[in-house]
C-alpha positions as CSV (number, residue, x, y, z in Angstrom):
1,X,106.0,63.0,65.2
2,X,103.1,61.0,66.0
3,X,103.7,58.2,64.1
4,X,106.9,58.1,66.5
5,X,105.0,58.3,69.6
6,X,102.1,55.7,68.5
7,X,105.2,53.3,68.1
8,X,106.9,54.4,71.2
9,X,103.0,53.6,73.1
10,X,103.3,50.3,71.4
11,X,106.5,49.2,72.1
12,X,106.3,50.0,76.0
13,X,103.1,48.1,76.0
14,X,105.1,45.2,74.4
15,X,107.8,45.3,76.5
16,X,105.6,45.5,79.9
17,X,103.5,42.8,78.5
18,X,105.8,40.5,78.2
19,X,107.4,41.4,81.6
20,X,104.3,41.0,83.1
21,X,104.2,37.1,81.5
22,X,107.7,36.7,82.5
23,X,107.4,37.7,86.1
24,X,104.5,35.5,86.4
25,X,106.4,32.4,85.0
26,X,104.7,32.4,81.5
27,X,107.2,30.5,79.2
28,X,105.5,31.1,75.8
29,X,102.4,33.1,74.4
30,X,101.3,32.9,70.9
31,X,99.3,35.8,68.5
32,X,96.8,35.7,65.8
33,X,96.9,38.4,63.2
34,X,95.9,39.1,60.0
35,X,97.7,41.0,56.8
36,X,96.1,44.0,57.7
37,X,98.1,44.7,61.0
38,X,102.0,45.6,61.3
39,X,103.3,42.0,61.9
40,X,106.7,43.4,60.7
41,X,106.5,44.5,64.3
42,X,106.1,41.3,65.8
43,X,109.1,39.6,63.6
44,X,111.0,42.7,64.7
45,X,110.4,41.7,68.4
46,X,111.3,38.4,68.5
47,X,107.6,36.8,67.8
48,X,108.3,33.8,65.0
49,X,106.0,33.1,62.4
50,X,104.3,29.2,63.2
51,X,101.3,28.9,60.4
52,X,100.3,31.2,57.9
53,X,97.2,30.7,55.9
54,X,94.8,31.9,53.1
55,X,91.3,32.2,53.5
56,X,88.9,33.2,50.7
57,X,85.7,35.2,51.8
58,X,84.7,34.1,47.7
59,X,86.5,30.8,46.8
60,X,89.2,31.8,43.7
61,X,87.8,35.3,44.2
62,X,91.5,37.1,44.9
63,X,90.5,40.2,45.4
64,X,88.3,38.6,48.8
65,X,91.1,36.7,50.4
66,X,92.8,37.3,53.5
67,X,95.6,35.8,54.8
68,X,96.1,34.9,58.9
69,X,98.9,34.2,61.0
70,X,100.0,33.2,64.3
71,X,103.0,33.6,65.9
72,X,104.7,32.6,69.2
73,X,107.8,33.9,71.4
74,X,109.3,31.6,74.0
75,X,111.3,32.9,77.0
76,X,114.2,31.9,77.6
């Protein structure tokens, strides 16, 4: 139950956030995130993926690497 209430937090944050940009004539915003965060939620609302990218904290090393993303959204 509180995994469905953390996600229902998260989504009305979205959705006001991006009211909020709207109503303020904001045509676009973009987010950086890494593979440790839930960017299947950001897919999910609308956010597409521009640039992903590997980084190694130890070159080769693939147990240190990370890899980032940024996404955007226009409004319509």
């Amino acid at each position: 139950m509180a995994f469905y209430f953390s996600n229902l937090i998260l989504q009305t944050a979205y959705n006001n956030f991006c009211e909020y940009l709207q109503k303020n004539g904001v045509r676009s915003f973009y987010l950086y995130t890494d593979d440790s965060s839930d960017y299947g939620f950001y897919e999910h609302n609308g956010l597409e993926k521009l640039v992903e990218k590997r980084f190694y904290w130890d070159e080769g090393n693939e147990e240190t690497v990370e890899t980032y993303y940024l996404y955007g959204r226009n409004f319509s």
